[in-house]
C-alpha positions as CSV (number, residue, x, y, z in Angstrom):
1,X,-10.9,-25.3,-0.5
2,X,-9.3,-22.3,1.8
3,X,-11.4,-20.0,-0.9
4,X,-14.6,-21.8,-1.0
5,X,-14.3,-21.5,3.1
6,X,-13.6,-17.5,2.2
7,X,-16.6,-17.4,0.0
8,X,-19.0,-19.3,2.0
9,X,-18.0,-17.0,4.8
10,X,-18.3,-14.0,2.9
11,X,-21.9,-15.1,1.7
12,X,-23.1,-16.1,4.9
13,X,-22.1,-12.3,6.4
14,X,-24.2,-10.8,3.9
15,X,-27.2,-12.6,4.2
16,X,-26.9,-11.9,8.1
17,X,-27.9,-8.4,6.9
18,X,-31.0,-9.6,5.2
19,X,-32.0,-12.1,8.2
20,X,-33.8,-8.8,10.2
21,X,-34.3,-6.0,7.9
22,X,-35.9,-3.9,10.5
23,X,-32.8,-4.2,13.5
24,X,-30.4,-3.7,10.1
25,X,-32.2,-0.4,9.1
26,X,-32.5,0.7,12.6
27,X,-28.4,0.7,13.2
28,X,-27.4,1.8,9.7
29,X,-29.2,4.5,10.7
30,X,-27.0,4.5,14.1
31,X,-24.4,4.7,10.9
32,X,-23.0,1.4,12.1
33,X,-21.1,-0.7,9.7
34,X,-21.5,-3.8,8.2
35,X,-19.3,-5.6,10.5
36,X,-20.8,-4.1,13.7
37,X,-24.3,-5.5,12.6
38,X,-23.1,-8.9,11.9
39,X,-21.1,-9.0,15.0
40,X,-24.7,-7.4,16.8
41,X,-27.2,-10.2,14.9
42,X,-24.6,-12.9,15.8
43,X,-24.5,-11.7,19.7
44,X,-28.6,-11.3,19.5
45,X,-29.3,-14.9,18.5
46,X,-26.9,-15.8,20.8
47,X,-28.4,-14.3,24.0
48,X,-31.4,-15.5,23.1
49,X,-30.4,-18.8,22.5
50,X,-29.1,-19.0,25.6
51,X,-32.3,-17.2,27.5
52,X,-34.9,-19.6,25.9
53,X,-32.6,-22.8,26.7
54,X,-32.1,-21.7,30.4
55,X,-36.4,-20.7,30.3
56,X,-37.8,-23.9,29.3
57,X,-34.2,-26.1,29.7
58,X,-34.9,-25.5,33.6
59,X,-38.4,-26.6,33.9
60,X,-37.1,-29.9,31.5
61,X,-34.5,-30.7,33.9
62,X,-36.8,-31.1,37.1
63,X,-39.7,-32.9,35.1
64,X,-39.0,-36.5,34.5
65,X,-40.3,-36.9,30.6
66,X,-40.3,-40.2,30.7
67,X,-43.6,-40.3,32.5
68,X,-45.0,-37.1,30.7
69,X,-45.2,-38.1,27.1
70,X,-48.6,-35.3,26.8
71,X,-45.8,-32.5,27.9
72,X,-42.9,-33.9,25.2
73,X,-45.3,-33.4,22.7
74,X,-47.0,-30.2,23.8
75,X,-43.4,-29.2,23.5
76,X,-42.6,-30.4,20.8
77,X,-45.4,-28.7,19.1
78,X,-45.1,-25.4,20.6
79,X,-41.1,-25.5,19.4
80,X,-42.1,-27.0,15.5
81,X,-44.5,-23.8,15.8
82,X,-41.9,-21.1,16.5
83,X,-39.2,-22.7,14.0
84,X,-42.3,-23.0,11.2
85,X,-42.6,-19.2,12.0
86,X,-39.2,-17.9,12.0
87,X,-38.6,-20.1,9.4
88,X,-41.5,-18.8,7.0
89,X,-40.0,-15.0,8.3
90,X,-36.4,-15.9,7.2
91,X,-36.5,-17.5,3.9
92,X,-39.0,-14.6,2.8
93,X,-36.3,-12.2,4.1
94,X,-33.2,-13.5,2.7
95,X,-34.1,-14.7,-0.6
96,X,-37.3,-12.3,-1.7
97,X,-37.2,-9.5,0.3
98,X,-33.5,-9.0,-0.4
99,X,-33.8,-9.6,-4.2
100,X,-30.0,-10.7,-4.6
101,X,-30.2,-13.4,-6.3
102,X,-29.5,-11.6,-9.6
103,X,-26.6,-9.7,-8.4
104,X,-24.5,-12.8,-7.9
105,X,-25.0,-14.4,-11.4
106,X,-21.7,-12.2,-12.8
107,X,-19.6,-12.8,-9.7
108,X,-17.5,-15.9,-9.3
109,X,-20.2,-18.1,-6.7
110,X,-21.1,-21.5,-6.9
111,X,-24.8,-21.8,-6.9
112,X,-24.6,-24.2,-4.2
113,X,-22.3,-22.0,-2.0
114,X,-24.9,-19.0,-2.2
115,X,-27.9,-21.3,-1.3
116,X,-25.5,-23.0,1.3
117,X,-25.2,-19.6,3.0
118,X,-28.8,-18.8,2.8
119,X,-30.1,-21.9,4.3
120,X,-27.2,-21.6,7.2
121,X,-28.2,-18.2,8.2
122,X,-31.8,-19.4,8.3
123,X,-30.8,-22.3,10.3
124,X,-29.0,-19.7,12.3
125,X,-32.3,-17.7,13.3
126,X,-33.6,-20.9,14.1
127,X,-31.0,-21.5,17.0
128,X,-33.2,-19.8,20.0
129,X,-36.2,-22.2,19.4
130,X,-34.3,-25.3,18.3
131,X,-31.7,-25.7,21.3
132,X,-34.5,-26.2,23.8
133,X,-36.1,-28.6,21.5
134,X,-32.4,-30.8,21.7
135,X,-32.4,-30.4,25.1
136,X,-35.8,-31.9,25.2
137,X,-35.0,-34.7,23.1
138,X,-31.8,-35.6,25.3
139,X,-33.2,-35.3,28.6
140,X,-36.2,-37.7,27.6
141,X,-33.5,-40.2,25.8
142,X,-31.4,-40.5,28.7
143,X,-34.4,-41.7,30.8
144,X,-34.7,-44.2,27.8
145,X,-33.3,-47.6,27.1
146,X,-30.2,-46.9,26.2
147,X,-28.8,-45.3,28.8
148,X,-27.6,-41.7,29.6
149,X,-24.7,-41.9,26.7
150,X,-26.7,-43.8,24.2
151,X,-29.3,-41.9,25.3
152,X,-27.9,-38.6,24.6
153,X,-26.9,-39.8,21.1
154,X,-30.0,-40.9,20.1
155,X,-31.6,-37.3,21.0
156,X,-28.9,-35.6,19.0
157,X,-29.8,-37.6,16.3
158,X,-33.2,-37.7,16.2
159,X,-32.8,-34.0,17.2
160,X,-31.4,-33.5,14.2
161,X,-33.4,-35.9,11.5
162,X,-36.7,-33.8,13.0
163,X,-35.5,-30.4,12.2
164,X,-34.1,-30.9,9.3
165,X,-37.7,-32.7,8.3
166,X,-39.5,-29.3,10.0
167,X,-36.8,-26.8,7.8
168,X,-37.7,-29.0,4.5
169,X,-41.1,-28.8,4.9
170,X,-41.2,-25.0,5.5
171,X,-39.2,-24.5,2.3
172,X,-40.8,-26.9,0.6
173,X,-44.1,-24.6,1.8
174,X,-42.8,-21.4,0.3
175,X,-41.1,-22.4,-2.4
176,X,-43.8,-24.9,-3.9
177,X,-45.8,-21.6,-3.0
178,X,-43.8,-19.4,-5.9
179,X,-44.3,-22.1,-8.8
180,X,-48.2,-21.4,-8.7
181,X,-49.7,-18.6,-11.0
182,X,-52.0,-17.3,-8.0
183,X,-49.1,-16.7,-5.9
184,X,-47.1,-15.3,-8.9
185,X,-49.9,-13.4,-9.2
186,X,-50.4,-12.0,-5.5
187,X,-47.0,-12.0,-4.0
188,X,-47.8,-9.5,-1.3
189,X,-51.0,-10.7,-0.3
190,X,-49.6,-14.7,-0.2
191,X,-46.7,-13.6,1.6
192,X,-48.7,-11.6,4.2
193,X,-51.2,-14.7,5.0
194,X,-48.4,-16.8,5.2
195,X,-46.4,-14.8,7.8
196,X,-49.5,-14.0,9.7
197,X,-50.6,-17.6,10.0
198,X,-47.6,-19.0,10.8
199,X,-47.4,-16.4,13.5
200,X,-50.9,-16.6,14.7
201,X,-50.0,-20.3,15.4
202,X,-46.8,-19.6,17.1
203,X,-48.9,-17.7,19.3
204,X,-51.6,-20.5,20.0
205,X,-48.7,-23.2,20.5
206,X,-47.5,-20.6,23.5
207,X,-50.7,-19.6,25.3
208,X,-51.5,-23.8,25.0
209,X,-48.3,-24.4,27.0
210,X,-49.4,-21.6,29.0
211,X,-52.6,-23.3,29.6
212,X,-50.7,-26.5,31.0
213,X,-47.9,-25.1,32.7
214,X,-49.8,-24.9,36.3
215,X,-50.7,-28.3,36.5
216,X,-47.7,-30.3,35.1
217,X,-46.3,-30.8,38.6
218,X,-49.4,-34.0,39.0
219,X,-51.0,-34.0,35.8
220,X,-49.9,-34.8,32.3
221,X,-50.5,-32.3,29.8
222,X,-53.1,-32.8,26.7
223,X,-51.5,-35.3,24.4
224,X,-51.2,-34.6,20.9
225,X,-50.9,-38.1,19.1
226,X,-48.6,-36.7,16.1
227,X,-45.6,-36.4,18.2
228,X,-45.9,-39.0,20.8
229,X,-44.0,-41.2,18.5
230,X,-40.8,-39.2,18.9
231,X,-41.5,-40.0,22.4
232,X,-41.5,-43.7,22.4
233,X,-38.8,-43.5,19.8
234,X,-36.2,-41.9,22.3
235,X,-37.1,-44.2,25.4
236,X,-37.9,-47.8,23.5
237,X,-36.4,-47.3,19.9
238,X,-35.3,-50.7,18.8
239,X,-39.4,-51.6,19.3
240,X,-41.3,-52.3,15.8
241,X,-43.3,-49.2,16.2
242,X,-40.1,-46.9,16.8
243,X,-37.8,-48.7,14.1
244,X,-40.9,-47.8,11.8
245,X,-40.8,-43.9,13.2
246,X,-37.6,-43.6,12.6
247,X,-37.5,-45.3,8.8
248,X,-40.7,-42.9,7.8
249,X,-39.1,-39.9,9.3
250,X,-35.7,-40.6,7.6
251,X,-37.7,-41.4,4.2
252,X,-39.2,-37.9,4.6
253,X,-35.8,-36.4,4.8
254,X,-34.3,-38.3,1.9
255,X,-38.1,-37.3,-0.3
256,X,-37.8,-33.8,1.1
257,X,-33.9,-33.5,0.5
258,X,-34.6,-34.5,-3.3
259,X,-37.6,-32.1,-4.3
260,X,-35.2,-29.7,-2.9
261,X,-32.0,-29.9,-4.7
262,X,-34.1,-31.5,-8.2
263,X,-36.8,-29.2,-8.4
264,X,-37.6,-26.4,-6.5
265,X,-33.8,-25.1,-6.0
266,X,-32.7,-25.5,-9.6
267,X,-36.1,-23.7,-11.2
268,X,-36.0,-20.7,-7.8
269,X,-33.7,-18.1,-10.5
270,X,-36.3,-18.6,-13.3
271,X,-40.0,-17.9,-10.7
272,X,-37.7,-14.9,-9.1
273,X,-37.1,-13.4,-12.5
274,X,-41.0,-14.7,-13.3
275,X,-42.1,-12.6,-10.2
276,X,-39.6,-9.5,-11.0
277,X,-40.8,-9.3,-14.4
278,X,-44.6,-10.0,-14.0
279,X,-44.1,-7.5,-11.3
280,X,-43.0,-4.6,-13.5
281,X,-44.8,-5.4,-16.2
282,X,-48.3,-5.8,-14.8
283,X,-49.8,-2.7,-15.8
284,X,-51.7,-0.7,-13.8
285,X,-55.6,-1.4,-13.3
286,X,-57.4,1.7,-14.1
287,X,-60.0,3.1,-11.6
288,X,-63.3,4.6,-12.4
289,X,-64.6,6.2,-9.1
290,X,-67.8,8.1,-9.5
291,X,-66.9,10.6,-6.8
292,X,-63.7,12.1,-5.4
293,X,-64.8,10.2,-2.0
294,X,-64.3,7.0,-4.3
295,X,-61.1,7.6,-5.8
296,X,-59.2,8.7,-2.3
297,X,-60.5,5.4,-0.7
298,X,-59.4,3.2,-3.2
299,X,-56.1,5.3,-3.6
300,X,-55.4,4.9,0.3
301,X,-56.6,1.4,0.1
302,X,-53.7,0.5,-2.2
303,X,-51.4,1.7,0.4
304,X,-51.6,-1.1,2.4
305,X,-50.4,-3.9,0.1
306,X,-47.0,-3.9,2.0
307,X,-47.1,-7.2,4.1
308,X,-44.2,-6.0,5.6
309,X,-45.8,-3.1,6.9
310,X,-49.4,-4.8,7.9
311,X,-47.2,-8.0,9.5
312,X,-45.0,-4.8,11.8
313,X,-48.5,-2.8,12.6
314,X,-50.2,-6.2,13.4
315,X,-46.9,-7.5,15.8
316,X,-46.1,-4.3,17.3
317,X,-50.1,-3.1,18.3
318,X,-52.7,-6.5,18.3
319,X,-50.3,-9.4,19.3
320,X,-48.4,-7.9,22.4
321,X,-52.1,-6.4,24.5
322,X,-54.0,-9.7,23.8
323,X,-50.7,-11.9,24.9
324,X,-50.4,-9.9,28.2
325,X,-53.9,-10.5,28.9
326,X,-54.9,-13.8,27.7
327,X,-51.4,-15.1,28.7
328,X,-53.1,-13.6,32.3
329,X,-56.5,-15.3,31.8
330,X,-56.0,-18.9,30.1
331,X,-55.2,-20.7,33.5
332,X,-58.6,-19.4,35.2
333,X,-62.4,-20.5,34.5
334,X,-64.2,-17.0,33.9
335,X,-68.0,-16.2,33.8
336,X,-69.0,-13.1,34.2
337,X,-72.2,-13.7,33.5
338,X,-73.4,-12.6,36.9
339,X,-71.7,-9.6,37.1
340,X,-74.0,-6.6,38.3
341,X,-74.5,-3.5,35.8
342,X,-73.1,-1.3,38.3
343,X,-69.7,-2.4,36.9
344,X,-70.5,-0.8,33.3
345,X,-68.2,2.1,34.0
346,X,-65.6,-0.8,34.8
347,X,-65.9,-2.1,31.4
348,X,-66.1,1.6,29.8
349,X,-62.7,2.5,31.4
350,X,-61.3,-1.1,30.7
351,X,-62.3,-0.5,26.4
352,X,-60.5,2.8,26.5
353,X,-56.8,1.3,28.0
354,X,-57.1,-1.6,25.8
355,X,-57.6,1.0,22.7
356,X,-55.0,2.9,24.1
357,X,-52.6,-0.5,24.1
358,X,-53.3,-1.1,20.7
359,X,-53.0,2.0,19.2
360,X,-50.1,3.2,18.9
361,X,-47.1,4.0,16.8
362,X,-47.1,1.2,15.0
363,X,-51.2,1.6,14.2
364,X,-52.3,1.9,10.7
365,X,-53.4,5.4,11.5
366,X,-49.6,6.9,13.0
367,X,-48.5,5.7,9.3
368,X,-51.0,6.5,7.0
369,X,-50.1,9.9,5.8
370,X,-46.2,8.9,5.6
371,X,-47.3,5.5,3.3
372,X,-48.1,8.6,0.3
373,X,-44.0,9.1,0.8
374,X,-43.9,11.6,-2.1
375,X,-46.7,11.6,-3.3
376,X,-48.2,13.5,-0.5
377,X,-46.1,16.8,-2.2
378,X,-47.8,15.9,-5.5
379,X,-51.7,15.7,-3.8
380,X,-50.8,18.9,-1.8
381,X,-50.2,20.4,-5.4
382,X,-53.5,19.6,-6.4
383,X,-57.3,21.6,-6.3
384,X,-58.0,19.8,-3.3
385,X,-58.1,21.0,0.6
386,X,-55.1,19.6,2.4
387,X,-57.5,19.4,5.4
388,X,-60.0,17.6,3.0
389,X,-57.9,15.2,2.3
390,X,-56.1,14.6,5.7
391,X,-59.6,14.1,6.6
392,X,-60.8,11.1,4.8
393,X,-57.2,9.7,5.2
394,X,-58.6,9.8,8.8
395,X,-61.8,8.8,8.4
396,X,-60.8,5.2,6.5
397,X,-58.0,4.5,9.3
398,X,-59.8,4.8,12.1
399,X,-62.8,3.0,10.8
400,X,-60.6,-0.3,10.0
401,X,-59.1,-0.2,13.2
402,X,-62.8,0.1,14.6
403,X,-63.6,-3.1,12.8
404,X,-60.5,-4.8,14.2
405,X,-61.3,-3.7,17.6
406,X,-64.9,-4.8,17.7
407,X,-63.6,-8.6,16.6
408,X,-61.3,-8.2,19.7
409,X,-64.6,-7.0,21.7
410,X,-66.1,-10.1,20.8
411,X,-63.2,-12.1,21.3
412,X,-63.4,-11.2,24.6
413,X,-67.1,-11.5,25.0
414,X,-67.2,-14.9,24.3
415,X,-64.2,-15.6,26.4
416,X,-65.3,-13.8,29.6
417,X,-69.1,-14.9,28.5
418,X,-70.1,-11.0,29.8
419,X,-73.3,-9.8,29.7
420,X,-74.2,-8.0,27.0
421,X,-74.7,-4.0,28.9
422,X,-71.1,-5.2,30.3
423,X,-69.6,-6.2,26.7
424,X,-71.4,-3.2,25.1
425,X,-69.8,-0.6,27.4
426,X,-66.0,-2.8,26.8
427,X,-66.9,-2.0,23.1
428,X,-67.7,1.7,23.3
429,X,-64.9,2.3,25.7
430,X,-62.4,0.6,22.6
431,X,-64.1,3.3,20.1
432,X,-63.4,6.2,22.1
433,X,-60.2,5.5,22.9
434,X,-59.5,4.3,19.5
435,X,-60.6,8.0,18.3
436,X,-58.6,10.2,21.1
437,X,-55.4,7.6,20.3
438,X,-55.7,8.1,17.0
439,X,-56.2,11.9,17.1
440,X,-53.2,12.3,18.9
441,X,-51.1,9.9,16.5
442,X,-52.6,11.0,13.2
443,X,-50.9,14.3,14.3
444,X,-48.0,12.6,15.1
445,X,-47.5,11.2,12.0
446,X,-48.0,14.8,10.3
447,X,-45.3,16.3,12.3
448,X,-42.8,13.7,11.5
449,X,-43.6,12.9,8.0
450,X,-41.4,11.1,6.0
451,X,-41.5,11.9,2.5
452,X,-38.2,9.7,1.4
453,X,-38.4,6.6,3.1
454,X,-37.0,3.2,1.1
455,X,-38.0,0.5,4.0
456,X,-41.3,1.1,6.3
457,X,-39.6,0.0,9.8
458,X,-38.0,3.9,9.3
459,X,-41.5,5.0,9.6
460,X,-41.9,2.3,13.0
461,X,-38.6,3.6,14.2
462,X,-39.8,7.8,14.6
463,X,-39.5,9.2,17.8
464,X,-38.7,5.8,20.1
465,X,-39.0,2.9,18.0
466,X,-39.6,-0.2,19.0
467,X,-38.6,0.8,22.6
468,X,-41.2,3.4,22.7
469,X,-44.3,1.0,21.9
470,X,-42.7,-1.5,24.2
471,X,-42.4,1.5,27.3
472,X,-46.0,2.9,26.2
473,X,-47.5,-0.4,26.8
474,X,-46.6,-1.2,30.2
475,X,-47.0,2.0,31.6
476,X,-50.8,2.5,30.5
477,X,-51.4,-1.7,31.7
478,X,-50.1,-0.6,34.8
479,X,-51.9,2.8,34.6
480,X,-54.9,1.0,34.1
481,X,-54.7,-1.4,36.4
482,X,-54.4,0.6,39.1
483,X,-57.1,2.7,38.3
484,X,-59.2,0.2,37.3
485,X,-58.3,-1.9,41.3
486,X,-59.0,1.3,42.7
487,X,-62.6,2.3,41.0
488,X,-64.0,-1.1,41.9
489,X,-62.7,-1.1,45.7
490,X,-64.7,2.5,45.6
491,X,-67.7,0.2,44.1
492,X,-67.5,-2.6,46.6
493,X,-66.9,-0.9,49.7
494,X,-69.0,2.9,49.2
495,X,-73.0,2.9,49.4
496,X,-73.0,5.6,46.9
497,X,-72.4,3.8,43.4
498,X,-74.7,5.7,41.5
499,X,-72.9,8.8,42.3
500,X,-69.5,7.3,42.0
501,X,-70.6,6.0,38.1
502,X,-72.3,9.5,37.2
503,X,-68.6,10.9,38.3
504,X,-66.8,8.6,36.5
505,X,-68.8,9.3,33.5
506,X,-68.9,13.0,33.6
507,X,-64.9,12.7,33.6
508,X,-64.4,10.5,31.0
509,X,-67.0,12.6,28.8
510,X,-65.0,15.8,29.7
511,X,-61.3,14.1,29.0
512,X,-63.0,12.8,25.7
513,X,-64.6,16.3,24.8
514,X,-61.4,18.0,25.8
515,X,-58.7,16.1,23.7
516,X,-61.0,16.3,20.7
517,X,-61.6,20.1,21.2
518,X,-57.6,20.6,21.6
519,X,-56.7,18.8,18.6
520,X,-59.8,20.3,16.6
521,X,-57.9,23.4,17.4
522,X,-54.5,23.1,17.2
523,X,-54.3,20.6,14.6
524,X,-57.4,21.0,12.2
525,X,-58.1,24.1,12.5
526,X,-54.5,25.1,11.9
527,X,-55.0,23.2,8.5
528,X,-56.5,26.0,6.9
């Protein structure tokens, strides 16, 4: 028993390294050891543990649930959205991105021990999302039937049933996923959408709360009817309606426990082998391109198959912009409809800082050069201009991130409902910061090439990391927040708007002219 306990320990350790393969790259490369990761992943889940129940534990305590069954289950579903997420995240980490399973077949493991651990470290990077959502459940039971005590046990219970039933029917999710041939098939691609979904509605489930939060004080929040039986479960639970709750949701547990352990656990070392071998036997599709325009677009194309990387760029330059400033915007009523044309150099100026938000080092075009890894040697060797070839390498990222920014353009059109001079000037000021950003990180990425890497987060972690994009952000919001205050007070209050718009535009055509001539010249030209 004492070495099953050593074992499972053991196991457990080293899927911790697995759990966050970015934070694990970024302090081996600190040349920390094993156990100083561990002992830093166990202390990161636990602050935030601890943070997220004292956030959201707070505003639980002062609320009295019983009478707010539309908050329970906006709660509820904004928690069963970030476990779905991390969950989705962690089981692709620790048993396909890691690609262990192999590795343990000559070593002296139980099969159950090493899907024990896996499933327990999981569970593990669950604990920041789930502990509010038990201290949700007990603070409504105690206002139940049954007391404060029996009220408390009842939460923990039912706590427990419905996260297990949420953890099931993620796995069940990803793992029913491998057994198809489409999937088998398209790994990356599956495995992208999947993350990005179940991130995308992470992200919905918080702005909705958001949404709420400033009227819960005398008004109820939106009820959603899938989860307001939980809530009548923990105040009247020896009803008809609750004793039948709580049979289907242990039934679902029991059904879910058994596909598990019958089908999808015992058949997971044959579709990982599957996957491993249809991987590296799949040969090559050959490509035909009529010109040598053709060939490099398609080449630099196939670069971007790495979910892992489009998941990072997407996280680290989309998500954290729109969040700031629809987190900023969902409580308010906007219609700009009205709004005068003498704002248009408002709107241009408020298109270049959000370009300038979103592009940065984590941007598809501060990569793009470092994806060839060594290659880039090898298509230096060839007949063909490096400067040629930097150049359509530039061309294609800046033109997808274009077409990303114009959906965020009309995101926000629709949101603020702007007029359309208004919404076209928001949409050139995007593109021209998009093109001075990406100027400046294309060069970036040329300067610090890696041509060696083995995990793409050591290409996110150049010059600042994680901390950088973080730092960069709020200073240009604030930046631009300022100077955007301070240009519309000089609107508002001077007679002489003409003349403060031609100014305004004759400096941002100068700054743009100027940072495209000095990189022309010291970085293109230089090519030669």
């Amino acid at each position: 028993m004492l070495k099953n306990k050593r074992q499972l320990k053991a196991l457990i350790e080293v899927n911790l390294l697995y759990i966050n393969p970015q934070a694990t790259s970024r302090q081996r490369k600190q040349h920390k050891n094993s156990q100083q990761i561990i002992r830093s992943t166990m202390m990161q889940y636990g602050l935030l543990s601890v943070l997220f129940l004292f956030l959201y534990g707070a505003s639980m305590f002062v609320i009295n649930l019983k009478y707010r069954p539309g908050l329970f289950s906006q709660y509820v579903m904004m928690f069963a959205l970030m476990t779905l997420a991390q969950s989705v995240s962690a089981i692709n980490n620790v048993f396909f991105e890691s690609r262990d399973l192999n590795d343990y077949l000559p070593l002296p493991f139980q099969q159950s021990a090493i899907f024990l651990a896996k499933f327990t470290v999981i569970a593990l990077s669950n604990l920041p999302f789930v502990l509010p959502l038990l201290a949700l459940f007990i603070l409504t039971g105690i206002n139940g039937s049954f007391g404060m005590i029996g009220g408390s046990i009842l939460g923990l219970f039912l706590f427990g049933l419905f996260f297990t039933l949420i953890f099931m029917l993620c796995s069940l999710l990803v793992f029913g996923l491998t057994h198809t041939k489409v999937y088998q098939s398209h790994r990356k691609t599956f495995t992208f959408l999947l993350l990005i979904v179940t991130m995308v509605m992470m992200v919905i489930g918080i702005l909705t709360m958001q949404e709420h939060q400033a009227n819960i004080a005398s008004h109820d929040a939106k009820k959603i009817a899938l989860f307001l039986p939980l809530h009548k479960l923990l105040l009247q639970p020896l009803t008809g309606k609750s004793l039948l709750t709580l049979g289907i949701l242990l039934i679902s547990v029991f059904l879910g426990y058994y596909l598990l352990k019958v089908w999808l656990i015992p058949s997971l070392y044959t579709q990982y082998n599957l996957s491993n071998a249809a991987t590296a036997a799949k040969p090559s599709k050959s490509y035909h391109a009529r010109s040598l325009d053709q060939l490099l677009r398609h080449y630099n194309l196939s670069l971007l198959k790495n979910p892992t990387f489009l998941l990072q760029s997407l996280t680290t330059t989309i998500f954290p912009p729109l969040i700031m400033i629809f987190a900023g915007t969902i409580n308010q009523s906007f219609d700009l409809g009205k709004l005068p044309g003498k704002y248009f150099g408002v709107f241009l100026l408020a298109g270049i800082a959000l370009s300038l938000m979103i592009v940065n080092q984590g941007a598809l075009v501060s990569n793009i050069i470092s994806l060839d890894g060594p290659n880039y040697a090898f298509v230096k060797a060839l007949p063909i201009k490096e400067k040629t070839y930097l150049k359509r390498k530039f061309n294609l990222a800046v033109g997808i991130q274009m077409l990303v920014l114009l959906l965020v353009c009309i995101a926000f059109w629709l949101v603020l409902k702007l007029p359309f001079l208004l919404a076209l000037c928001l949409l050139i000021g995007t593109f021209m910061g998009n093109f001075v950003a990406s100027l400046r990180f294309f060069a970036r990425d040329r300067r610090l090439f890696v041509p060696d890497w083995t995990n793409v987060m050591q290409l996110f972690n150049r010059s600042g990391g994680n901390f950088g994009v973080i730092f960069g952000l709020i200073t240009i919001f604030i930046l631009s927040i300022v100077v955007i205050v301070g240009y519309v007070l000089l609107l508002n209050i001077s007679g002489i708007v003409v003349v403060l718009n031609s100014v305004m535009l004759l400096l941002i055509g100068l700054l743009f002219i100027g940072i495209c001539f000095y990189y022309w010249k010291h970085f293109w030209q230089k090519l030669n």
